[in-house]
C-alpha positions in Angstrom: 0.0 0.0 0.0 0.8 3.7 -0.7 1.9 6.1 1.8 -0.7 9.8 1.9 3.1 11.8 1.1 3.9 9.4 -2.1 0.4 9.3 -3.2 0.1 13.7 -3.2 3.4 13.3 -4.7 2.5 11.6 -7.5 -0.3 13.9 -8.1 1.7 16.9 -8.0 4.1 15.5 -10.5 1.3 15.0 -12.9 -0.2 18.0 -12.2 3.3 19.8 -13.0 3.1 17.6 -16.2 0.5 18.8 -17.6 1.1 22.5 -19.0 -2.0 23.5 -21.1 -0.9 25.4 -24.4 -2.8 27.2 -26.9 -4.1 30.4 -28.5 -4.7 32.8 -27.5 -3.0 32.2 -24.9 -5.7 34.4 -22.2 -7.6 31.5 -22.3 -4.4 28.9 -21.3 -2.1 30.8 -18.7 -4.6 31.3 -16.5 -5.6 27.3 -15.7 -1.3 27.2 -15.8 -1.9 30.0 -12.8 -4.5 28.5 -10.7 -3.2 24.7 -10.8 0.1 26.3 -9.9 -1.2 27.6 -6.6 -1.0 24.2 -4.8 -3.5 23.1 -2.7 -3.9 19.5 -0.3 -4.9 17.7 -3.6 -7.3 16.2 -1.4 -9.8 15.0 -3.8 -7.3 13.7 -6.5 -5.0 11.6 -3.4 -8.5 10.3 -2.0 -9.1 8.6 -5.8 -6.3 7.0 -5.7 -6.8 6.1 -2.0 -9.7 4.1 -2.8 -8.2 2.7 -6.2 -5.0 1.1 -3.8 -7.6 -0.1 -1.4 -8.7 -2.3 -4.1 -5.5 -3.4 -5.5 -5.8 -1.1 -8.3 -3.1 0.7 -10.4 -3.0 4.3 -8.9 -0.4 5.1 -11.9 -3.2 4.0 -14.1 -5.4 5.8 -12.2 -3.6 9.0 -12.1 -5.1 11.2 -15.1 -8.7 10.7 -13.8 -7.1 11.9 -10.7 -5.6 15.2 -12.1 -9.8 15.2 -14.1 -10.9 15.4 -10.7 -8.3 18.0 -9.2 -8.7 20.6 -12.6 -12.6 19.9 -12.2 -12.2 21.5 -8.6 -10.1 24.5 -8.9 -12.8 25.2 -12.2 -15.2 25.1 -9.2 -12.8 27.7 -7.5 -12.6 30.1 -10.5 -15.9 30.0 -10.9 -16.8 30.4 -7.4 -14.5 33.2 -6.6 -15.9 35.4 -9.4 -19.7 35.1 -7.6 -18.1 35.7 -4.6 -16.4 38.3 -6.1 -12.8 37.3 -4.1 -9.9 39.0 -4.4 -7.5 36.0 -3.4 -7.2 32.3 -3.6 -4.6 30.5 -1.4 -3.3 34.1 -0.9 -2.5 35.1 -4.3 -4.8 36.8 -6.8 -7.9 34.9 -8.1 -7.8 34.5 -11.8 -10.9 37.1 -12.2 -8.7 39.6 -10.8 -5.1 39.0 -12.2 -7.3 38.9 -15.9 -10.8 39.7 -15.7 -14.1 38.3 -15.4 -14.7 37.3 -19.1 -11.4 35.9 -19.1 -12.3 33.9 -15.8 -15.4 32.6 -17.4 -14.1 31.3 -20.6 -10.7 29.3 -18.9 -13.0 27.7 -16.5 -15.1 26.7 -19.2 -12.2 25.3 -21.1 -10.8 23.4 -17.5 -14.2 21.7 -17.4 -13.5 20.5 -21.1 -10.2 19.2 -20.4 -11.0 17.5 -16.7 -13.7 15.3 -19.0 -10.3 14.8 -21.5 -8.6 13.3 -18.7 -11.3 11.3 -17.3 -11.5 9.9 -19.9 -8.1 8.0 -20.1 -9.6 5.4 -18.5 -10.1 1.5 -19.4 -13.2 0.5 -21.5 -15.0 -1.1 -19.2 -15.5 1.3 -16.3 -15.5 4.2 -18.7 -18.9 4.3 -18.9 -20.0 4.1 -14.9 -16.8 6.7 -14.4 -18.4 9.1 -16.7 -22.1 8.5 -15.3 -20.2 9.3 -11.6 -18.7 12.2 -12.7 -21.4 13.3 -14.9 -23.9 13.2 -12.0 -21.3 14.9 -9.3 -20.5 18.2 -11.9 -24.5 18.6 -12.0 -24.9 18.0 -8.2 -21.9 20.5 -7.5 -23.7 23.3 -9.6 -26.6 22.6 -7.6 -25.6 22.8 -4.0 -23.5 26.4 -5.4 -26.8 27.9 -6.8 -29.1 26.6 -3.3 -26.5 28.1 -1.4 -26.7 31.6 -3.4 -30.8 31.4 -3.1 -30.7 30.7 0.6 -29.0 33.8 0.9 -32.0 35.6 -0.3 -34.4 32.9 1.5 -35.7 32.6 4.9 -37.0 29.8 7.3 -34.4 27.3 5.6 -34.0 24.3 8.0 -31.3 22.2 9.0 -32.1 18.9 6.5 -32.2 21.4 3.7 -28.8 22.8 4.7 -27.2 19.2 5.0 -28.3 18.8 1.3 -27.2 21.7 0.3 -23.7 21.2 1.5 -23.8 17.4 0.4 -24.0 18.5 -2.6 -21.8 21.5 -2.9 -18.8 20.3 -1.0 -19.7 16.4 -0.1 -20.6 14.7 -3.6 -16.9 15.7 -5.3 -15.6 14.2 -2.0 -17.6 11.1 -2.4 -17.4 10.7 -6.4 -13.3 11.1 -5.9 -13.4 7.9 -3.9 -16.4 6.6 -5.9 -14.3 6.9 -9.3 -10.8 5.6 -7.9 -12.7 2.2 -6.6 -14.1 1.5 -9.5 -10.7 1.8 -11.6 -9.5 -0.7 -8.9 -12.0 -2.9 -10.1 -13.9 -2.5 -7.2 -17.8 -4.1 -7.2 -20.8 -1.4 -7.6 -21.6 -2.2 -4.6 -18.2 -1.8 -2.6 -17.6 1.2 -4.7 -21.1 2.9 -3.2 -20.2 2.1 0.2 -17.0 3.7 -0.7 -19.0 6.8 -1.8 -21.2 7.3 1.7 -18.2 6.9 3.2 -16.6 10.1 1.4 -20.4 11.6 1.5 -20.7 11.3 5.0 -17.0 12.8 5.7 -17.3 15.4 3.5 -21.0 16.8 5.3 -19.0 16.2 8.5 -15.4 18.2 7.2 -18.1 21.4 6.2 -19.8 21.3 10.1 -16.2 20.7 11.5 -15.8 24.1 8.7 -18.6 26.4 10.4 -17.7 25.6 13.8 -14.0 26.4 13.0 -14.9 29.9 11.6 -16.1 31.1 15.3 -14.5 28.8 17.8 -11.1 28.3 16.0 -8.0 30.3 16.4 -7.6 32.3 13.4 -3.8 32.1 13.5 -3.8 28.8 12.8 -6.8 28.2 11.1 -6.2 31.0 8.3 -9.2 32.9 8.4 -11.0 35.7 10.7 -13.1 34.5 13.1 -16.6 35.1 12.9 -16.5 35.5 8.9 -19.9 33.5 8.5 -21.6 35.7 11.3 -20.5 39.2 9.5 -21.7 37.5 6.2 -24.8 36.4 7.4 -24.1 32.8 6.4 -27.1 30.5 7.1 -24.8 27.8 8.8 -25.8 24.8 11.0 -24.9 27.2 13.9 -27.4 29.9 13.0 -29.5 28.2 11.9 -29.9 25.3 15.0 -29.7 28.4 17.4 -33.0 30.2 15.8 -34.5 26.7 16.1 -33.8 27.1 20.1 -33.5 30.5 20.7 -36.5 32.1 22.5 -37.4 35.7 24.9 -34.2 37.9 24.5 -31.7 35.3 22.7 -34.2 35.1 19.8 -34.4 39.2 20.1 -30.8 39.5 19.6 -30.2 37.3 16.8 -33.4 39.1 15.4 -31.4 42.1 16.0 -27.5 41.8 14.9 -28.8 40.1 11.1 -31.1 42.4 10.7 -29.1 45.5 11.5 -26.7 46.9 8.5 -24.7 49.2 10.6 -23.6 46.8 13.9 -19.9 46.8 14.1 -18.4 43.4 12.6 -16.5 42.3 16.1 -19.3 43.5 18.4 -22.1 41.4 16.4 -19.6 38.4 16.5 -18.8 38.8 20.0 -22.8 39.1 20.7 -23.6 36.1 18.5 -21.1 34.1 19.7 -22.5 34.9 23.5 -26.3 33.7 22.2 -24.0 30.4 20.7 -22.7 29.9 23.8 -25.6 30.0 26.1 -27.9 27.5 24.0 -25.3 25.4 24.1 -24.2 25.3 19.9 -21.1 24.5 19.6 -21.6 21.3 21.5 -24.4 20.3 19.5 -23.0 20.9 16.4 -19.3 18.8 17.7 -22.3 16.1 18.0 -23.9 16.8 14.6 -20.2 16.4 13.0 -19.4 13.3 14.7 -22.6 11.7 14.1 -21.8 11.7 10.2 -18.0 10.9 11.2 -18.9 7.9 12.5 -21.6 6.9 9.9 -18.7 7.4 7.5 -16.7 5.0 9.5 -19.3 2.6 9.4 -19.4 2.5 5.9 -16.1 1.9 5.5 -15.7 -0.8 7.9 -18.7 -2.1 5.7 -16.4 -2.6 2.7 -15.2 -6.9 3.1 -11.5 -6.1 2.4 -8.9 -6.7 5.0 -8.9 -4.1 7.8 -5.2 -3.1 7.4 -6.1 -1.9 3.7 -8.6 0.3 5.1 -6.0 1.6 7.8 -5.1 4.2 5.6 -8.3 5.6 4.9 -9.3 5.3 8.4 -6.5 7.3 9.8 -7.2 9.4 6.8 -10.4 10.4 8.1 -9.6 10.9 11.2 -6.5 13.4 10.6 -9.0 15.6 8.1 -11.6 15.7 11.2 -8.8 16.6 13.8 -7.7 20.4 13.1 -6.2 23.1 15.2 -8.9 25.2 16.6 
């Protein structure tokens, strides 16, 4: 079995292979740009996780994995010009070293080359590969565009934030792990366990994400604490505290995301307080680990020896154990 270190090697040797040419050359440099910026590789190592957990070839293996890593940072591009952000991985986003048009058109042309790649794969999985990652690029656009209209939405509920973060974050988790099995030659069935597996971690990574953003230390988590609160973000954490809050805790949150002039650190610090006193942060810890451990369960599921799955295991439970 692969170490994690040889396996994001690998990747990042294939990524640094693959230098995208044409003309003009606007519509090249910057995919060069953005795969240049680094990055865990998360989803890309996690394919050829699964496809070494069946025996597979992960050098056979390794251009769906760089489909799946070009497929993500077009997510990124595309994302960051809605979002209208000014840096990625602290260097310029590709909307604002070019420009927006410019932004548009290279992700485009990343999406057409990720499905180029994935499809250097053998002819008998090529068709359930493609259905997989066919199904995941719709899901992803999905989750993005519910989370844009539950900006503009009230009363959205808890199940209907899971989905949406299934699909927007989990799914490309999931299908990563989903795709590498089955180019191990992996049964549908084994391959789907696989995928709830990476589905359930990837729900519980984005709770483990909005509890971070107001309990974690910002020094060592990278970014400002209490980002979702001054954005108004309908996270599980707002959202499960208007589902408790009553009397004057229900006044106040009433108050600080309704009011456009509050000061951005005294409405986190007066959030946070209403957090603290219903108890949040302790029910969300439980919220994560409940899909943690559903995710474990899947995996142990899988009937391959235990010390293949070591890897993933430990995988899992380094991604769910951050500095905060």
């Amino acid at each position: 079995m692969h170490q994690i270190q040889h396996l994001q090697q690998l990747v990042n040797q294939a990524i640094a292979g693959k230098t995208f040419k044409g003309e003009p050359a606007e519509l090249y440099d910057p995919i060069n740009y953005i795969m240049s910026l680094g990055g865990k590789r998360l989803r890309p190592v996690l394919l050829l996780m699964a496809t070494d957990l069946f025996s597979g070839s992960v050098l056979k293996a390794l251009e769906p994995a760089v489909a799946i890593e070009l497929f993500h940072n077009f997510t990124l591009v595309h994302d960051d010009i809605m979002d209208k952000a000014p840096l990625r991985r602290g260097k310029p986003t590709v909307h604002a070293k070019w420009n927006e048009n410019v932004a548009i058109l290279s992700g485009d042309v990343m999406l057409v080359e990720a499905y180029r790649l994935m499809m250097n794969t053998e002819d008998q999985v090529l068709r359930q590969v493609l259905d997989v990652f066919n199904e995941t690029a719709a899901g992803v656009c999905r989750g993005q565009q519910i989370d844009m209209n539950f900006e503009q939405e009230d009363g959205i509920t808890i199940p209907e934030y899971l989905e949406m973060i299934r699909l927007k974050t989990a799914v490309l988790l999931a299908a990563s792990l989903r795709i590498g099995a089955l180019l191990g030659g992996a049964a549908a069935d084994d391959a789907g366990k696989l995928y709830k597996f990476g589905e359930s971690l990837g729900i519980a990574f984005q709770l483990q994400d909005d509890i971070l953003d107001v309990y974690g230390d910002p020094e060592k988590f990278g970014k400002q604490t209490g980002g979702d609160i001054i954005a108004n973000k309908k996270t599980w954490l707002l959202l499960k505290s208007r589902e408790l809050a009553e009397g004057l805790d229900e006044e106040e949150l009433n108050y600080w995301f309704n009011e456009s002039d509050a000061g951005p650190s005294e409405k986190v610090r007066a959030v946070t307080a209403v957090f603290d006193r219903l108890g949040i942060r302790t029910l969300a810890e439980a919220e994560m680990n409940d899909h943690a451990e559903h995710a474990l369960q899947q995996l142990e599921a899988i009937p391959v020896p235990a010390e293949r799955k070591k890897l993933l295991r430990e995988f899992a439970e380094q991604l769910l154990v951050r500095e905060n």
